[in-house]
C-alpha positions in Angstrom: 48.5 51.3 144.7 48.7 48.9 147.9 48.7 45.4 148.0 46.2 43.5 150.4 46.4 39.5 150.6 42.9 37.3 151.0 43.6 35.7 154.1 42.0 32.5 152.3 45.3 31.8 150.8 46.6 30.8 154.7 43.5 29.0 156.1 46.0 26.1 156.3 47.8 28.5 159.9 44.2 29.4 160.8 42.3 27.3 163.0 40.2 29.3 165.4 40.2 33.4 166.5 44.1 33.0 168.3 45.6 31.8 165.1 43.7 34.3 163.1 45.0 36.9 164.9 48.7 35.6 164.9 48.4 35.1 161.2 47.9 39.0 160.5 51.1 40.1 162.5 52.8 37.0 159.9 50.8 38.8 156.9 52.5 42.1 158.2 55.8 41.1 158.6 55.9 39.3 155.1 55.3 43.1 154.0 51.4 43.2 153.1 49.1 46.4 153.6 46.1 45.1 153.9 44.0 42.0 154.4 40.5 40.4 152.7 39.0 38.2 155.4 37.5 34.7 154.6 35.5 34.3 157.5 36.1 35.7 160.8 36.5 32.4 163.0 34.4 33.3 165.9 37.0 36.3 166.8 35.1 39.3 168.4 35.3 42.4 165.3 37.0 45.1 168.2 39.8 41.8 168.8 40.4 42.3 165.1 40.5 45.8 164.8 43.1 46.3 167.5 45.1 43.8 165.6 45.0 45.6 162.5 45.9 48.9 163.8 48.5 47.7 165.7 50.1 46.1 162.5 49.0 49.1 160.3 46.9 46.1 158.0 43.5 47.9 156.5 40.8 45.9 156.3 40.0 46.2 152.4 36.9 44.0 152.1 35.7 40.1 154.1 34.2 37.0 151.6 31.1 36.2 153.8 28.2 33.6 153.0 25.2 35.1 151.0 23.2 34.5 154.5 25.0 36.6 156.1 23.5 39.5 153.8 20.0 38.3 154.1 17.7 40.8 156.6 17.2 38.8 159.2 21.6 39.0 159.4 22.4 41.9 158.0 22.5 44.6 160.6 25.0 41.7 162.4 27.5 41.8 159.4 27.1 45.2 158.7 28.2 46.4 162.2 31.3 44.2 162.7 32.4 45.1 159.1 32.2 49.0 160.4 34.1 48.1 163.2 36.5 46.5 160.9 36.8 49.5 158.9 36.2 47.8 155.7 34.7 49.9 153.1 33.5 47.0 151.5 32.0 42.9 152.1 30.9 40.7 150.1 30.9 36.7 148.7 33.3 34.6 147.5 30.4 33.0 145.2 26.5 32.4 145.6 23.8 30.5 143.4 24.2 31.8 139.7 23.4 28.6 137.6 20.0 29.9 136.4 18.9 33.4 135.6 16.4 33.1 138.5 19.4 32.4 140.9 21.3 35.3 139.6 18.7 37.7 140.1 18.0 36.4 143.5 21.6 36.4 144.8 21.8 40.0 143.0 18.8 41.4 144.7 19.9 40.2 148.3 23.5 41.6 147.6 21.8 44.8 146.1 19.3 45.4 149.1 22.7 45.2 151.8 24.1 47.6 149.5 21.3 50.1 150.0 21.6 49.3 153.9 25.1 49.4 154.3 25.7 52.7 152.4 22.8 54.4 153.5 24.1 53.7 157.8 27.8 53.5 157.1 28.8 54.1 153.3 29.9 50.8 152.9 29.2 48.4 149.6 28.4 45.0 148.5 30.5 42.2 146.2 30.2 39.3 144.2 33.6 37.4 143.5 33.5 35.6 140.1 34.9 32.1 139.1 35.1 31.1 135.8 31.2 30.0 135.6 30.1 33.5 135.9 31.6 34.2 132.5 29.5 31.2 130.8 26.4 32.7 129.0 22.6 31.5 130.7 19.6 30.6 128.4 19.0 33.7 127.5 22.6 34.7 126.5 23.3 37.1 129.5 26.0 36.5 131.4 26.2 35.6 135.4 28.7 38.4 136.1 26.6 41.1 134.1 23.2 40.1 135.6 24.2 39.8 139.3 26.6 43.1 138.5 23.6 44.7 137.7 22.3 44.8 141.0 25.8 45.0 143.1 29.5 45.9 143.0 32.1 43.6 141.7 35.1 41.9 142.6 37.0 40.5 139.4 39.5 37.7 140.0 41.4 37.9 137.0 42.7 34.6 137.2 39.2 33.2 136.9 38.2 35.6 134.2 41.2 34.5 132.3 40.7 30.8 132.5 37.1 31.7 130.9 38.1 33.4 128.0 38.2 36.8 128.9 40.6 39.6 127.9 41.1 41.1 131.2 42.8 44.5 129.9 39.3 45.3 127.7 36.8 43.4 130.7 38.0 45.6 133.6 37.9 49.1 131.4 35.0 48.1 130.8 33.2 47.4 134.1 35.8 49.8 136.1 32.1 51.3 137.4 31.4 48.4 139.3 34.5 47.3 140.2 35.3 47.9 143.8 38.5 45.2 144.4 40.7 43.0 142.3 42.4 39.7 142.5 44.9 38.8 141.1 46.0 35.2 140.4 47.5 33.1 138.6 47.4 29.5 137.1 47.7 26.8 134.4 45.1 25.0 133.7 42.5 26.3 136.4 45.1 25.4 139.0 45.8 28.2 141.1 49.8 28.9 141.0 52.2 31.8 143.1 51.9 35.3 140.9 54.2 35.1 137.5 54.5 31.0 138.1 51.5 31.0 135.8 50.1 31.8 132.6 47.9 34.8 133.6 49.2 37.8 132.0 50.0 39.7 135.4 51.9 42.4 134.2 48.8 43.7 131.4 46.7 43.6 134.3 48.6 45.4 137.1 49.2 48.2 134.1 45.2 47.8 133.1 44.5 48.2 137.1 46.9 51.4 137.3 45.4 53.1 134.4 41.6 52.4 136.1 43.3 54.0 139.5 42.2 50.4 141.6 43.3 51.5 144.7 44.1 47.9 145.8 45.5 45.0 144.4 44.6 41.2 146.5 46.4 39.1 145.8 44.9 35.0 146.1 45.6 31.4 145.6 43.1 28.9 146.6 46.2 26.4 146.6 49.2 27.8 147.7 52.5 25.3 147.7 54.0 24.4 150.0 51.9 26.6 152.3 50.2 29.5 152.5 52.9 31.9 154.2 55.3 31.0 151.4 53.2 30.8 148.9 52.2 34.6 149.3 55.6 35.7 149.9 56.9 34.9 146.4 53.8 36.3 145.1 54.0 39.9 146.7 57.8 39.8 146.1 56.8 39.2 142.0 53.7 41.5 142.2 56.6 44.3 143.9 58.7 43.9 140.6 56.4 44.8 138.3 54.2 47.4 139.9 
């Protein structure tokens, strides 16, 4: 099991395509093996890649706007997430307030799938908040109906603030889950890992047992930066794996 960090959590070093770059030789040396891009900052995909193989970071997976996936794009993102190497891209969140939005967002993320793994055998993701948990109209939920149509990405920190039982939600999904995040929190504020209340430990032994080959680790408000922030995590996420 390997340990990749969603290069959200330091958007407060990253400014433009230099100090994205700089950022993943940081990521490295704080001991991560992999990375989850949140946008690419205008940096050109081969810049990227030589960056990551000089580090030895694997691209696991890149949070990209829904747009990005539509037709008229999607030959774009496709190609400069092969470059990458990722094996999978997807969004951080898209329109899911009505059934009619879920299916839409689901479709578009569905049709890239069938693209992408058709030329290159790479897949599509939703990430979930908590809203996707929160039943529509007609009782379905969010997550299930846009799941339906693409892979998942569970952020178990989310998940948990919703309600959910994390060790019986990822069992049973582990089909159509592709990554994981795991965060934690009090009170839908993002905290370090094992500063929160998130049961971290259930779910790195849930995560084991489903064989999720990598573990990303996230906070949308890291204190008192990013860099630190995710250093205390992967130290606490190293103690228990």
């Amino acid at each position: 099991m390997k340990i990749a960090v969603q290069m959200y959590s330091v958007r407060d070093k990253i400014k433009d395509s230099a100090s994205l770059l700089r950022a993943l030789d940081r990521v490295k040396k704080i001991g991560y093996d992999g990375v989850e891009f949140a946008g690419y900052f205008d940096a050109d995909a081969k810049k990227i890649k030589a960056k990551l193989d000089k580090t030895g970071l694997v691209c696991v997976g890149s949070h990209l706007g829904l747009d990005d996936f539509k037709p008229e794009n999607l030959e774009k993102t496709i190609e400069f997430g092969n470059i990458l190497g990722a094996k999978a891209l997807g969004v951080g969140g898209a329109p899911h307030s009505t059934m009619k939005e879920c299916v839409s967002t689901g479709k578009i993320l569905g049709k890239a799938k069938e693209y992408a793994m058709e030329k290159y055998g790479i897949t599509t993701y939703y990430h979930n908040h908590t809203e996707e948990f929160k039943p529509l109209r007609n009782k379905l939920l969010p997550i299930d109906v846009i799941g339906s149509y693409t892979d998942l990405e569970i952020d178990t920190y989310w998940s948990f603030h919703a309600g959910v039982d994390n060790t019986k939600f990822l069992p049973e999904h582990k089909d159509k889950i592709v990554l994981l995040h795991l965060k934690d929190g009090i009170d839908g504020h993002p905290t370090a890992l094992g500063e929160g209340n998130n049961d971290i430990k259930k779910i790195v032994k849930t995560a084991k047992k489903m064989k999720i080959d990598w573990l990303i680790v996230e906070n949308d408000d890291p204190v008192p930066n990013g860099f630190a922030d995710i250093e205390r995590s992967l130290n606490y996420l190293k103690s228990i794996i």
